[in-house]
N, C-alpha and C positions, 0 to 999 in steps of 0.2 A: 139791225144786227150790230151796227160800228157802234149802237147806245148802250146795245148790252156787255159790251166788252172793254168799254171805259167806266163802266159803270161799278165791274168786275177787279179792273186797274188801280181804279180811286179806292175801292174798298181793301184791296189788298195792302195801299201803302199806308192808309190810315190808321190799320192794324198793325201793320211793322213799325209805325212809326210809337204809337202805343205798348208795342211790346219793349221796344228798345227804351222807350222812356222809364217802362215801369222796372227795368230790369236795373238801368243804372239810378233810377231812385232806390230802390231794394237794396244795390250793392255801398252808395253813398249813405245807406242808412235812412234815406229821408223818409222811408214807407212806415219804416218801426215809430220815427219818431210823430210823423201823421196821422197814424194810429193809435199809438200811445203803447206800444207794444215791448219799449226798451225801458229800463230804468235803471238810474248812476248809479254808482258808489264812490270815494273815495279811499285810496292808499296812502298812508302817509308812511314815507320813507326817508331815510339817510342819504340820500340820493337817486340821482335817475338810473343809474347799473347799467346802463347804454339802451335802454326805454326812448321812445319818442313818440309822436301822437301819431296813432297807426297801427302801434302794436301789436299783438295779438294778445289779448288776456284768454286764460285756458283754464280750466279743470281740471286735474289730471291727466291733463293733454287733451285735454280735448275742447275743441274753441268754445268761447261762450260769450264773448267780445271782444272790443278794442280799448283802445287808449285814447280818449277823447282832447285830452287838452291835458298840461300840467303847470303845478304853478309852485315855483320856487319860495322858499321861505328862509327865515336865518339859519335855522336849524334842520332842513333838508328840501326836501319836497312832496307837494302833496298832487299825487297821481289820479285822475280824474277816468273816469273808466264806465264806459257802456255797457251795460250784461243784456244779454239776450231773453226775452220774459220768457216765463216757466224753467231759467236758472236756479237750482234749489242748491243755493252755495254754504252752507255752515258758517256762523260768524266766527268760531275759535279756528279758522282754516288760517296757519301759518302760511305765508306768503314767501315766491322766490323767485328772483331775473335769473330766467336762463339763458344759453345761447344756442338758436337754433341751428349757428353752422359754424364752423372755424372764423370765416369770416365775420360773425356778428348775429343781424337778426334776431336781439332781444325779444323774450316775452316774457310775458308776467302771467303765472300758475300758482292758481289755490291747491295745494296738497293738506287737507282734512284727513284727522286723525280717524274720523269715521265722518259716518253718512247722516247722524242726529241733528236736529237743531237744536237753538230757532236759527234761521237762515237770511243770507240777507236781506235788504228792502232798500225802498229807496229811498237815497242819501246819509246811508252807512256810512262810516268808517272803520277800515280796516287797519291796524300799526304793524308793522314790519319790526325787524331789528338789524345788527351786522350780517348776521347770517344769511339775511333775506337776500342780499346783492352777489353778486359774484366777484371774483377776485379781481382786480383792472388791471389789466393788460399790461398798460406802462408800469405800475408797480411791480409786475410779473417778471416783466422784461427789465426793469432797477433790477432787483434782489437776484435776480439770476447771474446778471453782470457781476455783482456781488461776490456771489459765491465764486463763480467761474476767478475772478481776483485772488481770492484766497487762498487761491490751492496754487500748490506749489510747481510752478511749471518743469522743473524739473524731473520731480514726482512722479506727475501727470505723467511725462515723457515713457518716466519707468516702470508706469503701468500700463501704459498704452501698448511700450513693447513686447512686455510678459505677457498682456494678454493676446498680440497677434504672434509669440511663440506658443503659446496653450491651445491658439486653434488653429495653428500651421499644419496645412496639409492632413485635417482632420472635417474634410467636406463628406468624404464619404462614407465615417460612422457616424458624422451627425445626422446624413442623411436619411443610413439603418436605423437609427434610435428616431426620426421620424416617421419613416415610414411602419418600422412595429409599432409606434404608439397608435397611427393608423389603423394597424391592421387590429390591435387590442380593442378600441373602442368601433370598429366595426364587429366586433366579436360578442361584444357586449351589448350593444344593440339588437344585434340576431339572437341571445339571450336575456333580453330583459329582463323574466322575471328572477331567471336565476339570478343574474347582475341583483337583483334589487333584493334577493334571497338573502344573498351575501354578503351587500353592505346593511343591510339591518340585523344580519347577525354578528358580522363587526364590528357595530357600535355596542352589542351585548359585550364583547372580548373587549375591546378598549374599557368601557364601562368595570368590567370586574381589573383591569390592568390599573385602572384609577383608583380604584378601594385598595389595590397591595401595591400600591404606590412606594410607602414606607416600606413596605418587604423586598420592591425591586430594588430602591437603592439601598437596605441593607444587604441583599445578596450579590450588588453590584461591587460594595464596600468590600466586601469578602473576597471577591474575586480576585479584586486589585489587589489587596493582602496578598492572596496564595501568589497570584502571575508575582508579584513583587519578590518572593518570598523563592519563589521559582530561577526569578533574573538573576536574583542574587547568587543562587546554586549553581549558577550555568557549571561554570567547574567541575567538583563534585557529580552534580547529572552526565557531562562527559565522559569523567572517569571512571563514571559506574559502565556507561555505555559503552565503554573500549575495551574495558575488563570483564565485563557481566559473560562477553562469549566463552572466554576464557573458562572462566571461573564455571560457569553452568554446564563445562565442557569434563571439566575437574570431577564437578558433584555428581554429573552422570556416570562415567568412569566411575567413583566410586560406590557408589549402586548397585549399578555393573558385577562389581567386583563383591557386594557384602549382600549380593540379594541371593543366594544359596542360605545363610545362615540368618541375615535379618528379620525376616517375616516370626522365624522362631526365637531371633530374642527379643522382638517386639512383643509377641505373643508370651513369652516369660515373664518381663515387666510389667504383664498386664495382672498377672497374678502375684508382683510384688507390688503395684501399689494396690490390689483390691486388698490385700493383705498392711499397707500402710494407711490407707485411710481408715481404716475400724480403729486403728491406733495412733492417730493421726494429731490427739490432743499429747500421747505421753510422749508420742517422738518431739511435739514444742515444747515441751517440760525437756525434755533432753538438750536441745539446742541453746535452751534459756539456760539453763546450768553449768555444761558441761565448760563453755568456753570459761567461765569465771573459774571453775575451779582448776582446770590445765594453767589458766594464765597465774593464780595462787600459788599453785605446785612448784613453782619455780624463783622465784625471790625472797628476797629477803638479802641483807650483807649485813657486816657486820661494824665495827667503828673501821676498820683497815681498809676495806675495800672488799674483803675475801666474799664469795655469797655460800652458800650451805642448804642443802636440803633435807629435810625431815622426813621420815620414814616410818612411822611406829606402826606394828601390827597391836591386834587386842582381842582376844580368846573370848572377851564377855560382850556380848552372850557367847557362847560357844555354837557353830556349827550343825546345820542337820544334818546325821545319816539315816536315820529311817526311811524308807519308799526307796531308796537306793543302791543300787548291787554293793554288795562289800566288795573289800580291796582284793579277794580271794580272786575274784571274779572278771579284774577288771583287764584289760587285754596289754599285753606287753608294745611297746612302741613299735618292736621290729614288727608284728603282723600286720599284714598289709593284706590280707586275703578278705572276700565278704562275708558280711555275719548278718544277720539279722540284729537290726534296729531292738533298743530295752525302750519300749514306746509308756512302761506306766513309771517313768522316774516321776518322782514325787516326793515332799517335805512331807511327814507322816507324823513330825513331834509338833506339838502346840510351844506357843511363847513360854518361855523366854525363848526360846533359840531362833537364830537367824531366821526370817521369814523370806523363803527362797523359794521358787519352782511355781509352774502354772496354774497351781489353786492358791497362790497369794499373790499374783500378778492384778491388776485393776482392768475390769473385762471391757472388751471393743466397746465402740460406740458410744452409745451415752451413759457409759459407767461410771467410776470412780476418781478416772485421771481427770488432774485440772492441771492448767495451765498457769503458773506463779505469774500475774501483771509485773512485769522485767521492762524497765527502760534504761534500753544499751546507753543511751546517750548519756542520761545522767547515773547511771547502775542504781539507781533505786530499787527493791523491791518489795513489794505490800504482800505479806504475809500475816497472818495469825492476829490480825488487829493492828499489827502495827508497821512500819515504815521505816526498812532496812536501808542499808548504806553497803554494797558490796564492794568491798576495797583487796587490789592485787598487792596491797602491801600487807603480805604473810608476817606473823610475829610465830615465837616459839609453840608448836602445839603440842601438848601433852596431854597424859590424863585420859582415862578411858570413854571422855565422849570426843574423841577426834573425830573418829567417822561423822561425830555429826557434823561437825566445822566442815568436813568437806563435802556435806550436799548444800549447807546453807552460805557458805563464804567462810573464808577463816578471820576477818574484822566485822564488824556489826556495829551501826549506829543506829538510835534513836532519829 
């Protein structure tokens, strides 16, 4: 019985003692390299980036050896490295020292631009560059000294204190604007897909906001203009503001006051201008004219100073009375009573004689009447082929074509 239970003992520590062997050969590496199961590579770097033999070399984070040994040279070092077989590492895999903690804890990670080969093998090399290391620490901690030197401690002072005025006694909105922010993106999570509705159709609205790119800061350009344009008025826009009650208090009161009879003399001038627009081109034949010959009418002096105006009637042609009541007929001034309207007055004798009354009138619309091309500015006017000079400096008119001097100007130039 005591044989079978040492026998039991013996087997048990021999096994322990086997497993613990194989466990810390396994973890010292010696199983892989017994087997034949690891194989190097080489790093040659700028430096060791706080690396030591031990390291951890990784994948994309994810272990796949260590740092066997390294070995310094003029120009940096070259990093000696265990991969784990069935490692299928990319040779174009940029290389880089991380830190696994504040503290330290270097390692060195293949980050591959993809998954392709060919991949490495053993006794590779891999080259690094600046990038590859991380920043060092005491240069970190130089250059920040640095900085912190160059600023002006006064400055400092006076930002330091504006900013604990900016957020004096503002704990408890900072703390609303944290806790909404809370409460938003809990909100949006409970709606995901709408949340993700929303911003994918916000990048379409940003998207078209970037094509009229140019139209928002033209129409921003404009703005500024008008607000500008606006600032400037402030004035003015007050004065309208303080008087417009007034005023609009004015125009109602008279409304008020003319809307009995208004509506009916709107309603009148509506049947005086449907009756000036059918005539609308001889009424500007009137305005073109008339002022030149009023302003003619009246000048002229002489070497003294004295001025004089001329006056002549002229019989030729002579007058119509045909289509028109004789003088037998015609009503004396005193009557003042009503009569019925002589509605068929009318010129009845052909030319020569004055051509007068509404069957020698030039008919509405697109009839007869034209408009003489008149420039007030310069008093030109283009007539008959040719290019008048209308001048208010009157000379003597005589002679039976006066009338005509006074529809066309009483001087005339080429």
């Amino acid at each position: 019985m005591m044989g079978s239970v040492q026998r039991k003992l013996i087997a048990f520590i021999v096994l322990s003692a086997v497993g613990i062997l194989y466990a810390s050969a396994n973890y010292l590496g010696l199983v892989d390299k017994l087997l034949g199961r690891d194989y190097s590579v080489t790093a040659d770097l700028a430096g060791t980036g706080g690396l030591y033999e031990g390291s951890l070399v990784t994948y994309r984070g994810v272990e796949v050896g260590k740092v066997s040994s390294m070995t310094p040279r003029a120009d940096g070092v070259e990093v000696h490295m265990t991969l784990k077989d069935g490692s299928r590492i990319p040779k174009a895999s940029p290389i880089y020292v991380h830190n696994g903690s504040a503290v330290g804890e270097q390692y060195l990670d293949f980050e591959p631009l993809s998954n392709a080969g060919p991949f490495l093998t053993e006794g590779d090399v891999v080259k690094g560059n600046l990038q590859s290391l991380p920043v060092d620490e005491g240069a970190l901690l130089v250059d920040m000294d640095r900085f912190v030197r160059s600023v002006n401690k006064g400055h400092l002072r006076t930002v330091v204190s504006e900013l604990g005025k900016m957020f004096y006694n503002t704990g408890h909105p900072l703390q609303h604007i944290i806790d909404s922010g809370n409460t938003l993106i809990n909100e949006a999570s409970a709606h995901q897909a709408q949340t993700l509705r929303l911003l994918d159709e916000g990048r379409t609205v940003l998207r078209t906001q970037q094509r009229n790119a140019g139209n928002i800061k033209a129409f921003a350009s404009g703005m500024a203009q008008l607000s500008g344009a606006l600032r400037r008025s402030d004035g003015d826009f007050r004065a309208i503001l303080q008087g417009a009650p007034g005023s609009l208090a004015e125009v109602q009161a008279l409304l008020k006051g003319l809307q009995p009879i208004l509506p009916v003399f709107l309603s009148n001038l509506v049947t005086v201008d449907q009756v000036t627009v059918l005539r609308l081109k001889s009424v500007q034949q009137l305005l073109v004219t008339y002022p030149v010959i009023i302003a003619s009418g009246f000048t002229g002096t002489t070497k003294d100073g004295y001025g004089h105006v001329h006056v002549e009637y002229t019989q030729q042609p002579g007058p119509c009375h045909k289509g028109y009541l004789p003088p037998s007929k015609w009503r004396p001034g005193w009557d003042l009573s009503d009569k019925p309207v002589y509605l068929k007055a009318h010129c009845g004798q052909p030319l020569p004689y004055t051509a007068r009354g509404s069957n020698y009138a030039p008919p509405p619309g697109n009839g007869g009447a034209r408009v003489a091309p008149y420039d007030p500015t310069t008093g030109t006017l283009a007539a008959g082929g040719r290019k008048l000079v209308l001048s208010s400096n009157i000379g003597d008119v005589y002679g039976e074509d006066a009338w005509k001097w006074m529809l066309i100007g009483p001087t005339m130039e080429k």
